[in-house]
Each structure stands twice: as C-alpha cells, then as structure tokens.
N, C-alpha and C positions, 0 to 999 in steps of 0.2 A: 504493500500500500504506500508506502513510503518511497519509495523509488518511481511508483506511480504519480504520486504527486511532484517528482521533484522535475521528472519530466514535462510536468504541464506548466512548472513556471518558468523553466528552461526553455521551450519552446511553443510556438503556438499548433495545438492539434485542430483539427477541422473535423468540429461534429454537429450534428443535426438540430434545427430547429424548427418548429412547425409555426414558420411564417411564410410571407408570400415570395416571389423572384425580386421581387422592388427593392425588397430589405436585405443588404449584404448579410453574409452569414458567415461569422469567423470563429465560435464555438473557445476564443482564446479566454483562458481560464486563473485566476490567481487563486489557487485551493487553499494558500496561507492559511487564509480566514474563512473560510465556509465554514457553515454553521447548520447542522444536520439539526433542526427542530422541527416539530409538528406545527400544526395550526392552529389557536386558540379559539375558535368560536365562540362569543358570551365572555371572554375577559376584557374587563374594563378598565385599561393602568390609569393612576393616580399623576399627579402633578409632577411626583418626586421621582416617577417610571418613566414619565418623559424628559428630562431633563439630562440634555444630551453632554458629552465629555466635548469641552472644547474647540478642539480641531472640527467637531461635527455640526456646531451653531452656525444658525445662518447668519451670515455675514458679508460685505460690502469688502470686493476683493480687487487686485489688479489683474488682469486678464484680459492679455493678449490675442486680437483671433478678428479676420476679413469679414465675420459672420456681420449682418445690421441686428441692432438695437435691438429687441424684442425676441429673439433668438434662443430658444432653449438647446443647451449644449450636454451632452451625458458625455463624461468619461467614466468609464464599467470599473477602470482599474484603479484608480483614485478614490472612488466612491461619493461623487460629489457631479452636482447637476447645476449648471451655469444659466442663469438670466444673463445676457450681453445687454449693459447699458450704454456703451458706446465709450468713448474717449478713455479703454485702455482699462474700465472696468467692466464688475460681474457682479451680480447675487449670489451669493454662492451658498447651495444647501448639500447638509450631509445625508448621503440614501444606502437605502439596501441595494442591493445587482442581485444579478441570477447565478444559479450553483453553477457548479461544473456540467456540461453540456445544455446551459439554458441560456448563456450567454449570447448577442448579437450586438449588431452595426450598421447602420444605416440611416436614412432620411427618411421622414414621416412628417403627416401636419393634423395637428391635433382634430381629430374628426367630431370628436361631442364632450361635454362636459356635464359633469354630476353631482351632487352636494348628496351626501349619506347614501352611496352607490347602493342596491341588492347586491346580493353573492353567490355567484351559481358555482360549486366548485367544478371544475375540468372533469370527465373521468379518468384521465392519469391520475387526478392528486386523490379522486376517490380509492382509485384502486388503490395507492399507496398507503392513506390512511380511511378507511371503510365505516369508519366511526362518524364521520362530517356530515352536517347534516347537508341536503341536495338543494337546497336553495334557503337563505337565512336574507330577510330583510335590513334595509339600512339603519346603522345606529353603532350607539359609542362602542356597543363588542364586537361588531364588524370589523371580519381581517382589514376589509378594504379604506377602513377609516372611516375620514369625514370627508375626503375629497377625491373623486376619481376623473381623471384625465385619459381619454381615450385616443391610441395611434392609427391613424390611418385606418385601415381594413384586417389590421394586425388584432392576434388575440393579446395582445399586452396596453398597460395601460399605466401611467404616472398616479399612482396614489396613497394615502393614508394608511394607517396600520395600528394594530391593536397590540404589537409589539416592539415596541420601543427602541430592545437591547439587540433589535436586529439591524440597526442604520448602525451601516461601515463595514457591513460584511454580503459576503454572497450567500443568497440563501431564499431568496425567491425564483419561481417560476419561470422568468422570462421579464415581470415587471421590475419597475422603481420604487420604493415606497420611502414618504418621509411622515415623520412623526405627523401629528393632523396638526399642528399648529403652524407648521412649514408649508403642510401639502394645504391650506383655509390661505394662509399667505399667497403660495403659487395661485392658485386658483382665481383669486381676484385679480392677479397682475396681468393673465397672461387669454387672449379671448381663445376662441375656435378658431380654425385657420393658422394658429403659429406652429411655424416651422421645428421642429425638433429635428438635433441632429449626435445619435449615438456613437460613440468612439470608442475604441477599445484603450488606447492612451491617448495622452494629449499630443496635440501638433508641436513640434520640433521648431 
C-alpha cells in the first residue's frame, strides 16, 4: 500500500472519471492526505467544528493568473478555490478535493445554483456504504450543506458540508466542499454562468 501511494505522488496515473469528453480527465492524485471517512447524514457541527486551522480561512490573497475578475479557479492539489479579483488578487477558500481516482480538470460554467440542496446519494456511494438513506432533504445535517453550486452537465458540484474536518484533504466524490459559511459566502459573490476553471497544480 505504501509503495502504492508513493507512486501516485511521484507520478501522475490516469484513471477514470465519470464525466463528460469537455472535462479533461487526469485522475492525478496526492494520497498524502486522503481521508477514508463515511458520510454523516443528520450530523449537525457546532461553531467550534467549523472553525477552520489557518492556512484554511478565507482570505484576501495575491494571485497571479490571465483568468478576468469573477473567475473561479480550483487547484485539487493545494486545496484551495480562487475568486480572481483582478489586479494580482484572489479570495481564496480552503476545500475538500476528490480521493484517489475521483480527481479531474477542466472548464465548466456554473449551470444552477441552490441554497439547502436535496441529497440523492450516487449508487456507487450506496453500494459503498448501504446504510445512507436514498434521498434526504435540504438542511443543516445535509452532507451537501447550505450551498450547492452546480458544473456544467457534470455530476459534481461546488458545495457545503456537514463535515468540517474534511477541508484540506481529498476525500470526496469528484466534488468541492467548503465549510457553509464559505460555501453562503461563495454563493452570493458568484451568479450562474461563471466560469470555473479546475487544475491539478497551479500555473508556473
């Protein structure tokens, strides 16, 4: 297992994701940090659950990039999703990424938007844990948060989460997820129609 991982951060493997041809697919993985947890359905964190280390706070950053203003930027490997404000700044928030083989890249433009999403879970994540209930409505125990932001024609989407201690690590699906104070943040700043664009590292 260990030899497994050290190849994946040593080099980039190319594995499979179930999105469309639009969406580059580079399956590159930092297993460092993965975090094999289940799902919580019905947990509700507290103030002092959300209250993230640091490095992870949203914050007003310098950041470099040809992208216009209004611009949403993911780097998977960093762990951090960029509003471009223009003249050489960012918003910068701290997110969760996808595990080992859930990871992607590409261009998207945010197709709808949602305030206390439903939650249909996948059947992969059924079959993985069989316990989850098949459709749980919107509200504070919802994995999905308080804010969902939807990609393109993609099954992934920019949103909230019921677990806190997972921003800065890989451990979702194929989505983003920030705390719901970030992702109530995101949500007001940013309409339908903006551009997202996912990286595997930042531009050089």
């Amino acid at each position: 297992m260990l030899k497994r991982y050290a190849v994946h951060i040593l080099m980039a493997a190319v594995l499979g994701a179930a999105i469309p041809p639009a969406v580059a697919q580079t399956g590159q993985t930092a297993a460092r940090d993965e975090m094999q947890i289940d799902e919580q359905p019905g947990y509700v964190p507290n103030n002092e659950d959300e209250q993230l280390p640091a490095e992870y706070e949203r914050q007003m950053v310098f950041f470099r990039t040809v992208e216009p203003p209004g611009t949403i930027i993911v780097h998977t490997s960093e762990r951090y999703l960029y509003v471009v404000q223009g003249n050489s700044r960012a918003l910068r928030y701290g997110i969760g990424v996808g595990r080992d083989g859930f990871q992607w890249a590409g261009q998207v433009l945010i197709s709808r938007k949602a305030e206390w999403p439903d939650w249909t879970p996948p059947p992969e994540m059924i079959a993985r844990q069989p316990y989850l209930p098949r459709w749980m409505a919107g509200g504070p125990g919802n994995p999905l948060g308080a804010r969902a932001l939807y990609l393109g024609t993609t099954v992934y989407r920019i949103h909230g989460t019921n677990q806190p201690q997972t921003i800065g690590h890989a451990v979702s699906s194929g989505c983003f997820r920030l705390v719901n104070n970030d992702v109530m943040d995101l949500y007001d700043r940013v309409p339908v129609g903006t551009r997202v664009v996912v990286r595997q590292a930042p531009a050089l």
